[in-house]
LUMDREN-202639 format. One record per residue (C-alpha): residue number from 1; x, y, z. Coordinates in steps of 0.2 Angstrom, whole numbers, plus 5000, padded with zeros to 4 digits. Example, Ala and Ser with C-alpha at 12.3 -4.5 7.8 and 13.67 -1.06 7.14 Angstrom:
2
+-----+------+------+------+
: pos :    u :    v :    w :
+-----+------+------+------+
:   1 : 5062 : 4978 : 5039 :
:   2 : 5068 : 4995 : 5036 :
+-----+------+------+------+
***
This chain:
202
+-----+------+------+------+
: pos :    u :    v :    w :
+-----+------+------+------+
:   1 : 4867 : 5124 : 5081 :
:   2 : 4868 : 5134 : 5067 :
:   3 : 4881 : 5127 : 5055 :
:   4 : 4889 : 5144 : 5049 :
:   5 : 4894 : 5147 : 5065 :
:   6 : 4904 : 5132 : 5068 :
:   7 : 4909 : 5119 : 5055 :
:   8 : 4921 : 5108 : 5064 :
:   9 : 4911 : 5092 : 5068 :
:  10 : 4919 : 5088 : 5085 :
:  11 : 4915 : 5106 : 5091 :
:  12 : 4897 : 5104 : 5084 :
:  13 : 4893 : 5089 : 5092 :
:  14 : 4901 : 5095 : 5111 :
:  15 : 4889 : 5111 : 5110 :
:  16 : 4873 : 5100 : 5105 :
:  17 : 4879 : 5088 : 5122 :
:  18 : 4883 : 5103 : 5133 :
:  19 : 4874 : 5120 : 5126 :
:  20 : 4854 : 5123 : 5129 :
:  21 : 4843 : 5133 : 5119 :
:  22 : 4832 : 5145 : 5128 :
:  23 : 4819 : 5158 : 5119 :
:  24 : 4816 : 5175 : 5127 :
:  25 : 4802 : 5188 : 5124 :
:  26 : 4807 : 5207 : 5119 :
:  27 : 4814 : 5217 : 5133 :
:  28 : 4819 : 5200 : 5145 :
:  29 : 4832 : 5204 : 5157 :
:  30 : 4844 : 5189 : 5155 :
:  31 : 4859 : 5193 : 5163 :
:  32 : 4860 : 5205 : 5178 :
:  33 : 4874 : 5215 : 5187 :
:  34 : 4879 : 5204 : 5202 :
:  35 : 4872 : 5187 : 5194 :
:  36 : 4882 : 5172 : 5194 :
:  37 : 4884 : 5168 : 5176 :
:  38 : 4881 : 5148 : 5174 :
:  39 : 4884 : 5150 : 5155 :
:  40 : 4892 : 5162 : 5139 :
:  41 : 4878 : 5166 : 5127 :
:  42 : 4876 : 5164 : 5110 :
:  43 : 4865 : 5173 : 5100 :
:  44 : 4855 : 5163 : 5087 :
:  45 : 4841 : 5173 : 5083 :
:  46 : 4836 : 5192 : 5090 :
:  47 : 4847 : 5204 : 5097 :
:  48 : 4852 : 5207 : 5113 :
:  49 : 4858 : 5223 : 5123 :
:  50 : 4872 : 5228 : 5134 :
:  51 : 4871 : 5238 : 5146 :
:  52 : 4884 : 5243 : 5161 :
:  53 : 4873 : 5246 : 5178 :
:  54 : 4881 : 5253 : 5193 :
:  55 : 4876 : 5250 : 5212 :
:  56 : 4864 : 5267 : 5208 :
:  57 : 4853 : 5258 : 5194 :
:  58 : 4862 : 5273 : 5182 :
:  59 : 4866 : 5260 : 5165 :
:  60 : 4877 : 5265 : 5149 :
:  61 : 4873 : 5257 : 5134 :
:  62 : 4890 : 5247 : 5129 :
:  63 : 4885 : 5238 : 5112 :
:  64 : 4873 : 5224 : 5104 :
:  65 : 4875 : 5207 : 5102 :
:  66 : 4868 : 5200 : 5085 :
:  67 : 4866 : 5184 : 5080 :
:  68 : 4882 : 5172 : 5079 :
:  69 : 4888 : 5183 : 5092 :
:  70 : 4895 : 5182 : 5111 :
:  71 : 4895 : 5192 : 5123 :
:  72 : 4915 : 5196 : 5127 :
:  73 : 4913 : 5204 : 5147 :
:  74 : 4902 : 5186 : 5152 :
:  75 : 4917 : 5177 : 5144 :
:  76 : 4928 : 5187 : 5153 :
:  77 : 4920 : 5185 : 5170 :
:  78 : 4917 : 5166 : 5169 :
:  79 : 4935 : 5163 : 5166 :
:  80 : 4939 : 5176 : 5181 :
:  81 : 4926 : 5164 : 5192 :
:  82 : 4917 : 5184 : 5194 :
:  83 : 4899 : 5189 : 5195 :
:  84 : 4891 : 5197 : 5178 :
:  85 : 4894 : 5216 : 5176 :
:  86 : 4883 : 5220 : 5163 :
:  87 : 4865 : 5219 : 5158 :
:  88 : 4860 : 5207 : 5145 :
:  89 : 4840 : 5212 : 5138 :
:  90 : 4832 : 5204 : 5124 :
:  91 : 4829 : 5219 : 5111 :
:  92 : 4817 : 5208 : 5101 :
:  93 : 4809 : 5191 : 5103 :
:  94 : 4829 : 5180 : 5104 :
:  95 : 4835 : 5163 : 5104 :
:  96 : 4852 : 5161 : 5114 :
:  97 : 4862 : 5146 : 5117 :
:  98 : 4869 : 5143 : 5132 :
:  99 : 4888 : 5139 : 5135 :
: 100 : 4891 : 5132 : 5152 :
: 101 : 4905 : 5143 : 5158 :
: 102 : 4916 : 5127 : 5160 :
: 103 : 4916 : 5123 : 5141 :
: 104 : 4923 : 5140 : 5137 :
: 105 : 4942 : 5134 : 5141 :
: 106 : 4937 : 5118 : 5138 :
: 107 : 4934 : 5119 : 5118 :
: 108 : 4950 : 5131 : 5118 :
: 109 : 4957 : 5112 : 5111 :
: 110 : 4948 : 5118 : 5094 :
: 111 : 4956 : 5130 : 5084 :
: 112 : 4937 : 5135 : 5077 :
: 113 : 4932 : 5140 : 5097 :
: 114 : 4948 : 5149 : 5100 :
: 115 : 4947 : 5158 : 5085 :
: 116 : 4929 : 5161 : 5090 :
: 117 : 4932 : 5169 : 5108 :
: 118 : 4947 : 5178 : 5102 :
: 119 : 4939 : 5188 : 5088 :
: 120 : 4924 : 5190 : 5100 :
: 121 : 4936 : 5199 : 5112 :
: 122 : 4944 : 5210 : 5098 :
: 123 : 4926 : 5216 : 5092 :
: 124 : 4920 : 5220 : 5108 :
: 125 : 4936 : 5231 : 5114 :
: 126 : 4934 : 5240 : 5098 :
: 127 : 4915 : 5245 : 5101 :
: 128 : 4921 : 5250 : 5120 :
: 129 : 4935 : 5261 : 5114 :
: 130 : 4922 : 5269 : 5102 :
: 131 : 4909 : 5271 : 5117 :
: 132 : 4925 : 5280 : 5126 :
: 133 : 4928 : 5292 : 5114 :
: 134 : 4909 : 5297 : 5111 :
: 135 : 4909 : 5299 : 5130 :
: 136 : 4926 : 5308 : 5133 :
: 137 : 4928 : 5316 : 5118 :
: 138 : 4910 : 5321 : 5109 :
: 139 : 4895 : 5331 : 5112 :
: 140 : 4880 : 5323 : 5119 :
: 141 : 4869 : 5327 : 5101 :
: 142 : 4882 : 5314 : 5095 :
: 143 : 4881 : 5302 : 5110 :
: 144 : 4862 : 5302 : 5106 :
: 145 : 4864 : 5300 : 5089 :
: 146 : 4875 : 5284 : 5089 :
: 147 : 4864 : 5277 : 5103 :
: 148 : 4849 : 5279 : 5092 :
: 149 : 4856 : 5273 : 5077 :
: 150 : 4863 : 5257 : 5085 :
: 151 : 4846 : 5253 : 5092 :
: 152 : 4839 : 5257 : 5076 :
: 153 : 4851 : 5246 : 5067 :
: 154 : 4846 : 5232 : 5077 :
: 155 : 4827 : 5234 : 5077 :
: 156 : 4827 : 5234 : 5059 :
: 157 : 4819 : 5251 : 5058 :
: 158 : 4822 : 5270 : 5059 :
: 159 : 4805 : 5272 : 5069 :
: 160 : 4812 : 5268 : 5087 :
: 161 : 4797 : 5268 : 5101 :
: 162 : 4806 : 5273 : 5112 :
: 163 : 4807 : 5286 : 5129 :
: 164 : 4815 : 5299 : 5133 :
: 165 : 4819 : 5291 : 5150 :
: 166 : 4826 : 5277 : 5142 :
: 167 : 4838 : 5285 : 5134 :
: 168 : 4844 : 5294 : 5148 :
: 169 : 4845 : 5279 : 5160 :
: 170 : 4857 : 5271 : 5146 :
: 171 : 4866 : 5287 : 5144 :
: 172 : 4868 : 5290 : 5162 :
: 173 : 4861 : 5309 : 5162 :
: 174 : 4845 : 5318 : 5166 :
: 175 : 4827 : 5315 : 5155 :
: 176 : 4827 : 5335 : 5155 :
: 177 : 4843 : 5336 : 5145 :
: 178 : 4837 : 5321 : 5134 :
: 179 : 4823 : 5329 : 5128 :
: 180 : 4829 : 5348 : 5123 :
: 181 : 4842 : 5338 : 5115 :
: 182 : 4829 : 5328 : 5105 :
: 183 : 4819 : 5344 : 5101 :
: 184 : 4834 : 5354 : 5094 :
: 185 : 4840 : 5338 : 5084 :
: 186 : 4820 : 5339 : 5076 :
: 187 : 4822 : 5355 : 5072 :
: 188 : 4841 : 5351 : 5065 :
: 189 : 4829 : 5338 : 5052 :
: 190 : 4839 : 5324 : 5060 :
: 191 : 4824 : 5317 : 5070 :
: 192 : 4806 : 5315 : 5072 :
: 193 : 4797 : 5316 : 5088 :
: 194 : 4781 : 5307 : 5093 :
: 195 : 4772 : 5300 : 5107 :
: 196 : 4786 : 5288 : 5114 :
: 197 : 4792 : 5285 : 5098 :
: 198 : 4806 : 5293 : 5088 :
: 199 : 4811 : 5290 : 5069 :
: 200 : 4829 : 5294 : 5061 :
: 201 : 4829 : 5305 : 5047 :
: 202 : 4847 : 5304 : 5045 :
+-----+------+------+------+
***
């Protein structure tokens, strides 16, 4: 377990009993909408992306995990005995560990985990509000943009190869609308557009 994470010796030596450390490949579905969730993970290494999928297949793009990081609806179903809501996929090559869900209240005895969970809870509310108010409140060239930049931001790169289809699955809205979008943001100098790829300019 990576040390910077958690420095209180107890807590380290409980995760290195309890947790397990599973690799995934890029673009691994890890969690599922509907899934029962066994375990809370952490990210070591990668990134991973949240998605919220309803019973249509249509998915929003909530936020990413990075590493040192915890998904906060996974807690939050674990402790309400519920089935995951979200979609967890690997966005790069990741190492999670896995907290079986009934450690989660367990280790609330250490100030360190509690502190942990609860800052992970404040994060994650703050992303969520921001998604709102792109959605309720913005055009879609700015919904767009954010999505883009955040996958950017955790692959590392501006030059994103990406679809058009993708981004309209995880925006919930039609490819068509997607793509005019992109082609006015190109000629806006915010973005280039190639095959399946797209680079930021801004």
């Amino acid at each position: 377990m990576n040390k910077t994470i958690f420095n209180d010796p107890k807590l380290q030596a409980e995760i290195a009993t309890y947790a397990r450390v599973k690799t995934i490949e890029r673009e691994t579905v890890l969690m599922s909408p509907g899934d029962d969730i066994f375990f809370v993970p952490i990210v070591q290494q990668g990134v991973l992306r949240i998605v919220r999928q309803n019973d249509e297949g249509k998915e929003v793009f909530l936020y990413h995990l990075y590493p040192g990081q915890t998904c906060a609806v996974a807690i939050n179903c674990c402790q309400g005995k519920k089935k995951s809501t979200v979609k967890a996929i690997a966005e790069e090559d990741s190492e999670i560990l896995q907290i079986p869900v009934n450690m989660v209240d367990e280790w609330f005895k250490y100030p360190e985990w509690k502190t942990f969970i609860n800052a992970t809870y404040g994060q994650r509310f703050a992303e969520l509000l921001e998604v709102i108010d792109l959605i309720a409140f913005s055009n879609m060239d700015k919904q767009v943009l954010h999505y883009l930049q955040e996958r950017a931001r955790a692959a590392g790169t501006n030059a994103l190869y990406i679809t058009h289809q993708i981004i309209a699955d995880e925006l919930h809205t039609h490819r068509e609308a997607i793509s005019r979008l992109l082609r006015a943001m190109e000629q806006k100098n915010m973005l280039r557009l190639g095959r399946n790829t797209i680079e930021l300019l801004t």
